[in-house]
C-alpha positions as CSV (number, residue, x, y, z in Angstrom):
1,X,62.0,53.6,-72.9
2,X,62.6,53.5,-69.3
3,X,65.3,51.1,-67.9
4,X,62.5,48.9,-66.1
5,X,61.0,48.5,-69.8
6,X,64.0,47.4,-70.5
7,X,64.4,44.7,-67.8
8,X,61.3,43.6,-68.6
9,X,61.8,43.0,-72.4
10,X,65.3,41.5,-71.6
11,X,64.2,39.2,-68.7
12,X,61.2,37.9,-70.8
13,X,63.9,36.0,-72.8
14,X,65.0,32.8,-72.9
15,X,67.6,32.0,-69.6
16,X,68.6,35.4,-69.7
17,X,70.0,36.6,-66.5
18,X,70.7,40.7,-65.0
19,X,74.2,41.3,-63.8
20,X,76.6,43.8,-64.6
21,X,79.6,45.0,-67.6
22,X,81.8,47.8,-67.1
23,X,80.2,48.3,-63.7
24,X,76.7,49.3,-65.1
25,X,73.7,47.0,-65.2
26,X,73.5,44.4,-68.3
27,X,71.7,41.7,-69.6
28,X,73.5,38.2,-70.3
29,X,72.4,34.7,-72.0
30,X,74.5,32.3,-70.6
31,X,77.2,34.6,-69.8
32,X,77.3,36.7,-73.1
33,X,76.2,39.7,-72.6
34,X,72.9,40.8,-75.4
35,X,73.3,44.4,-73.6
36,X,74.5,46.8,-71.3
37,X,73.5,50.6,-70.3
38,X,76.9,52.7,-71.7
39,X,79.2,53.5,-68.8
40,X,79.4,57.2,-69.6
41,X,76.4,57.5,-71.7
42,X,73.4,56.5,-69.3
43,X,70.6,57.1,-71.8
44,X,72.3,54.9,-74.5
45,X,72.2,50.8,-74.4
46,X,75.0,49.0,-75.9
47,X,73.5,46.3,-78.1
48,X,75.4,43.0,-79.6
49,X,74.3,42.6,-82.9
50,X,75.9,41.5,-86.3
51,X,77.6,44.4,-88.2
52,X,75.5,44.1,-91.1
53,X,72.7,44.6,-89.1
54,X,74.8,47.2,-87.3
55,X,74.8,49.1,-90.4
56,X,71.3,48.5,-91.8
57,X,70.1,50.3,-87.9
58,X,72.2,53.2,-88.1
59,X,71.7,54.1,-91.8
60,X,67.8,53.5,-91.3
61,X,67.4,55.3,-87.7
62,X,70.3,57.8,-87.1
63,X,68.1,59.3,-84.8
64,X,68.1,55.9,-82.7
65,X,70.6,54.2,-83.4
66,X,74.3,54.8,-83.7
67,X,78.0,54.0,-83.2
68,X,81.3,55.8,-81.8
69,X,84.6,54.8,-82.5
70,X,85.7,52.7,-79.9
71,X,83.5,50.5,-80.9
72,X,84.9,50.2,-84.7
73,X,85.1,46.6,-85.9
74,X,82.8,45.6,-82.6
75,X,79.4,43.8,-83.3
76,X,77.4,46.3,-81.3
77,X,75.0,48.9,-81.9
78,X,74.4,52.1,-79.7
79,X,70.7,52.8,-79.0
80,X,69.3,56.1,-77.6
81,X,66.9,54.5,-75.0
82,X,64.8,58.0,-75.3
83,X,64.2,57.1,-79.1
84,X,63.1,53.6,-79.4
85,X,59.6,52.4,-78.6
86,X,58.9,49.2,-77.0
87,X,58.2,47.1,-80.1
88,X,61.1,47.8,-81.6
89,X,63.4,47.3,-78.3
90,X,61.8,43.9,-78.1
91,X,62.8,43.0,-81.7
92,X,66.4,44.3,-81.3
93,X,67.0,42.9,-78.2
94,X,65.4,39.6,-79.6
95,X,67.8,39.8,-82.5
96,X,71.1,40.3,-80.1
97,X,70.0,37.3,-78.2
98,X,69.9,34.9,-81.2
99,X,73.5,36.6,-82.0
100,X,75.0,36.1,-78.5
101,X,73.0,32.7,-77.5
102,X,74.4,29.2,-78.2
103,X,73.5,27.2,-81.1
104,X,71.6,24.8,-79.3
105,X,69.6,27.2,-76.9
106,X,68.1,29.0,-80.4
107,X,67.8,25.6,-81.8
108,X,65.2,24.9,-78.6
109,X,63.3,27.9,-78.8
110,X,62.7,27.6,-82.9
111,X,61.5,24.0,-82.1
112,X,59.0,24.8,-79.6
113,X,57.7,27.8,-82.2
């Protein structure tokens, strides 16, 4: 996945905006950042997402998807951008936008289908 793939994917959804966390590009609803590239790591995205489904990812797909230890206790998932295939960046990225978007805003986009 190339990062334009990944703007792409992230920009198609709902009010999300491009700026910037730990001085490297990211991807923000309202704010909250969904994602960010790593600031030392820049083939890995840093992905908000529930730990549960933290967990589920990284036992499924260690070869995409993993963790480090400053980021223990942290809802966030690290994804080798070299690994994952469009589809499945959309549904992730999907996924940490429900997490990080306010109640309202996913309440709008379920009620238009």
């Amino acid at each position: 996945m190339t990062f334009e793939g990944l703007r792409a994917i992230a920009m198609a959804l709902p009010e999300v905006e491009e700026g910037t966390s730990w001085g490297t590009p990211a991807f923000k609803v309202r704010k909250k950042m969904i994602c960010r590239i790593h600031d030392k790591l820049s083939d890995v995205l840093v992905v908000r997402i529930d730990m549960a489904d933290r967990e589920y990812l990284i036992g499924a797909r260690p070869d995409v998807y993993f963790t480090l230890p400053h980021y223990d206790g942290y809802p966030a998932v690290l994804v080798r951008l070299s690994a994952v295939d469009g589809d499945e960046l959309r549904r992730l990225l999907t996924a940490a936008w429900r997490f990080v978007a306010p109640p309202k805003l996913v309440a709008s986009l379920d009620a238009r289908g």
